[in-house]
C-alpha positions, 0 to 999 in steps of 0.5 A: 083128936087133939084141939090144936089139930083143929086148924086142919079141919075144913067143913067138906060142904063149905070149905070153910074152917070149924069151931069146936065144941068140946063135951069131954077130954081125956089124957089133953084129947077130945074123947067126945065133941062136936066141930061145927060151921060157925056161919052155918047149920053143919055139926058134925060129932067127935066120938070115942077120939074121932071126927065123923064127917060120915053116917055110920052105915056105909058101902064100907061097912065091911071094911070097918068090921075087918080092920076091928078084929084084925087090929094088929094082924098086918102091924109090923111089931105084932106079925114080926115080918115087917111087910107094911114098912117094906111095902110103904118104903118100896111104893112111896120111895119117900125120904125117911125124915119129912119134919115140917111136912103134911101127909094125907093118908086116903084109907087107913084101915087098921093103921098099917101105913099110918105108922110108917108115916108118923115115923118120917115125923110129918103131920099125918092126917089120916082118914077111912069111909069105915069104922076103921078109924076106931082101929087106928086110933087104937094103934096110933092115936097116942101120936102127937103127929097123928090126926084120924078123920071118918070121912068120905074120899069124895067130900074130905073135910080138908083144905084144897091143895094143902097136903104136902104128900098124898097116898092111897093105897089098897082103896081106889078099886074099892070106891063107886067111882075110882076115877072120881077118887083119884081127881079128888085126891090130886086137888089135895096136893099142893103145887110141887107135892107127890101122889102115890097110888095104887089099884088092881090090875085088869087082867081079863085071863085072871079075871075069867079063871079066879073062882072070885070073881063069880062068888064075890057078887054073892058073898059081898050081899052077906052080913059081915060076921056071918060071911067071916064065920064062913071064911075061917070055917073054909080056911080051917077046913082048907088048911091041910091041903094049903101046906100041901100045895107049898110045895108046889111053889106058884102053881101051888099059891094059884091053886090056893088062891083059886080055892079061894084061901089067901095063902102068903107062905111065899111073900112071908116064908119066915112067918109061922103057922098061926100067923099065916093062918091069921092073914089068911082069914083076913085077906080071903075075908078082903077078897070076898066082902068089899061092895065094889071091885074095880080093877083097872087097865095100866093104860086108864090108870095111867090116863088118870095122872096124864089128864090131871096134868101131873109130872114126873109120871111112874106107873109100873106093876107094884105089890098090889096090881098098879102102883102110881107116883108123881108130882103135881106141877108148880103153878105155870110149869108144864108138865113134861110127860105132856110136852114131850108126848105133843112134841112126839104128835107134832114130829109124826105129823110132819112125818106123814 
């Protein structure tokens, strides 16, 4: 980390802010340190560039072992298909150009989104549960606008009500408790900031005829690199069949999909074969590994943003199941989705 990214730092079990302890720099970065509560017993280390508010070993875990072999796999500049920055761009629908604003990043795998974040030139504060972390700050630790934390969504070691954007993405179906997750992320933005999120969908006839759901509760219980061993084993043996089934076209992707091979030919037919087969040990590994899955109904979702008294509500179907945006209210404006919802419960009763 950078010291003068200290300011950003809250302890997660006080609230309040930390002092630094600096062990050793490296290119005006603290390579290794530790932050601790001056009027209290916290500490928490800085290793290898990377503030740790969490214990290493973590439901996470597998997440922090796949992001550290696929460290380029999804960066737009090495697969050269540029699917991350579409998927940012499309899901936030955020201006380009945000100098002067803070952005917290919930989940940052490899970095994939982080970088197109960095770009926009706001101060990006970007954190994982996993290992992850170490990943990122490979792709992105070199930016001066770029903070990388290992820390938990439920405790962030942040001020409350500080960030002038928040998003989410590919994590909240992954957490014990993904409402919990979502409440915490809304108390930080501040008033008049913006929220995107994102979860898989519930779908009972998907959930009931995909072989994943009844393998995953197996192969989530295995080491890591023994369930990727697997998963490249499986690929490499499947991958004939799966160029066949191309040909198909969506009845041929449900097909490989089913046999549990990730095949994303038709979200990236410009990619090569390698590429293609590089993406599918990944996400066939995602698809297998995580410790908690837990899609959600459009409607629960949608409860979500309504309970927290958030405006400008949008839930629609997005690239990975339920895509959430909106905006937290200035102090003392009503939310109008609510108001207009109340004015519809009034005109029925009057009806009736």
């Amino acid at each position: 980390m950078r010291p003068e990214h200290l300011y950003l730092l809250r302890c997660p079990r006080t609230g309040r802010p930390l002092a630094l302890d600096i062990v050793t720099m490296e290119n005006d970065r603290v390579r290794e340190g530790k932050l601790y509560d001056p009027k209290g017993k916290q500490e928490y280390p800085i290793l290898n560039f990377v503030p740790r508010f969490v214990k290493p070993d973590n439901y996470a875990a597998s997440f922090g072992f796949e992001w550290n072999v696929h460290i380029q796999t999804q960066h737009d500049h090495y697969s050269g298909v540029f699917l991350s920055r579409q998927r940012f761009e499309q899901e936030t629908r955020w201006p380009q150009k945000l100098h002067g604003e803070f952005i917290l990043e919930a989940g940052c795998g490899a970095g994939r989104f982080t970088s197109c974040a960095a770009e926009t030139g706001a101060t990006v504060v970007s954190f994982d549960y996993s290992a992850a972390v170490e990943a990122n700050y490979r792709m992105n630790g070199h930016r001066e606008n770029v903070l990388i934390v290992q820390a938990d969504i439920y405790q962030m070691p942040f001020q409350r009500a500080s960030f002038d954007r928040v998003f989410c993405l590919g994590v909240l179906q992954h957490t014990p408790n993904p409402e919990a997750a979502f409440r915490a992320l809304v108390d930080s933005i501040k008033p008049g900031g913006a929220i995107v999120t994102d979860i898989y969908i519930k779908d009972w006839v998907h959930w009931l005829f995909h072989t994943k759901t009844y393998i995953r509760p197996i192969t989530c219980q295995l080491p890591p690199s023994l369930l990727y061993r697997w998963v490249r084993r499986w690929v490499n043996f499947c991958w004939p069949l799966i160029r066949c089934l191309r040909r198909l076209g969506h009845v041929g992707q449900a097909i490989s999909w089913r046999l549990l091979v990730a095949d994303f030919y038709r979200l990236m037919p410009q990619a090569n074969d390698a590429m293609l087969r590089e993406w599918a040990y990944l996400d066939t590994f995602d698809m297998l590994s995580p410790r908690y899955d837990k899609p959600q109904a459009i409607q629960t979702f949608r409860r979500w943003y309504e309970q927290e008294g958030l405006a400008e509500i949008d839930i629609r179907i997005g690239y990975n199941g339920i895509i959430g945006k909106a905006v937290r209210p200035q102090r003392g404006q009503l939310n109008t989705d609510m108001l207009q919802k109340d004015e519809k419960t009034e005109l029925t009763c009057a009806e009736f």
